[in-house]
Structures are given as structure tokens and as C-alpha cells.
C-alpha positions in Angstrom: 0.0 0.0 0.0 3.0 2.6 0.8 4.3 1.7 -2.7 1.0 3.0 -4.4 0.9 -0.8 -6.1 -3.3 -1.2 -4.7 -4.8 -2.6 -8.0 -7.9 -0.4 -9.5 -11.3 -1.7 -8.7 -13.2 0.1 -11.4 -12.8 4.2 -11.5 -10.8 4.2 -7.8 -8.4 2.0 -6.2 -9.7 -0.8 -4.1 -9.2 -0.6 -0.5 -7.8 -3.6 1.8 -10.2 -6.4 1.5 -11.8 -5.1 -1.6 -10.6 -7.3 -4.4 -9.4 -10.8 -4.7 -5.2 -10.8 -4.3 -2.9 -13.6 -4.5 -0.6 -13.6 -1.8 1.9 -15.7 0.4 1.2 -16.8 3.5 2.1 -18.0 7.2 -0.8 -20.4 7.6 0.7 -23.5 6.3 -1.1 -26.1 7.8 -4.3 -24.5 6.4 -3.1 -24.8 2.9 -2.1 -28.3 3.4 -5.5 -29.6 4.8 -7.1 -27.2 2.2 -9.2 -25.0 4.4 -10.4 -22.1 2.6 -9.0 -19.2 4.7 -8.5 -16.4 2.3 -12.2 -15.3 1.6 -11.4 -15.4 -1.9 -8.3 -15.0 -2.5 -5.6 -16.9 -3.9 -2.6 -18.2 -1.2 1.0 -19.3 -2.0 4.0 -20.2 -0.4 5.5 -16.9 0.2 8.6 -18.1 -1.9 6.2 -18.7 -5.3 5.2 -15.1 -4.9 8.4 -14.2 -4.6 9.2 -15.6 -8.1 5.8 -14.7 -9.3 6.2 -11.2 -8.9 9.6 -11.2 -10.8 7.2 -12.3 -13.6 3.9 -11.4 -13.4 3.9 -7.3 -13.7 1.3 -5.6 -11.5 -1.9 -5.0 -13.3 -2.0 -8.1 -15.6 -5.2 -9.9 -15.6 -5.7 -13.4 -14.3 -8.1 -15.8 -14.8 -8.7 -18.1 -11.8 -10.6 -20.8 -12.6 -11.9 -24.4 -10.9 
């Protein structure tokens, strides 16, 4: 949030809790026993967002799908 990197949620920027993220995580045992934590959002090992962010630039649209 500091670094101005909130994603836009139609004509403003969405506030904490306002859009679905992808982010890491220090719930691991929830992960493994796949309990749905995240209302919505998409949880990885902090490491594979580490990685992810070297190649995913902010902004790009994702399709998550089931």
C-alpha cells in the first residue's frame, strides 16, 4: 500500500479487502489440509510469490478458474 501498487477496482483504487489478491502466507497447515481461509483470495508459499512477482507485472489480468 505505501508503494502505491493497490490494483484499481473500477474508477478508484480498491481498499484492503476489496478485491481478490494472490498472496503468500504463514498459515501452512491451512493450505495443506485445504481450508479455505483467504475469503477469496488466492494463497502461495510466500517463496512462489516471490518468483511470481519477478514475472507477473502488477496489473495483468488473471483468470482463476476451478
Amino acid at each position: 500500500m505505501e508503494e502505491g501498487d493497490i490494483p484499481r477496482a473500477g474508477d478508484h483504487y480498491a481498499g484492503v479487502g476489496d478485491a481478490v489478491g494472490i498472496h503468500g502466507y504463514d498459515k501452512l497447515s491451512l493450505n495443506r489440509r485445504k481450508v479455505d481461509w483467504t475469503w477469496g483470495c488466492i494463497s502461495l508459499e510466500n517463496a512462489n510469490v516471490a518468483e511470481l512477482v519477478t514475472l507477473v507485472p502488477i496489473g495483468t489480468l488473471v483468470l482463476i478458474e476451478d
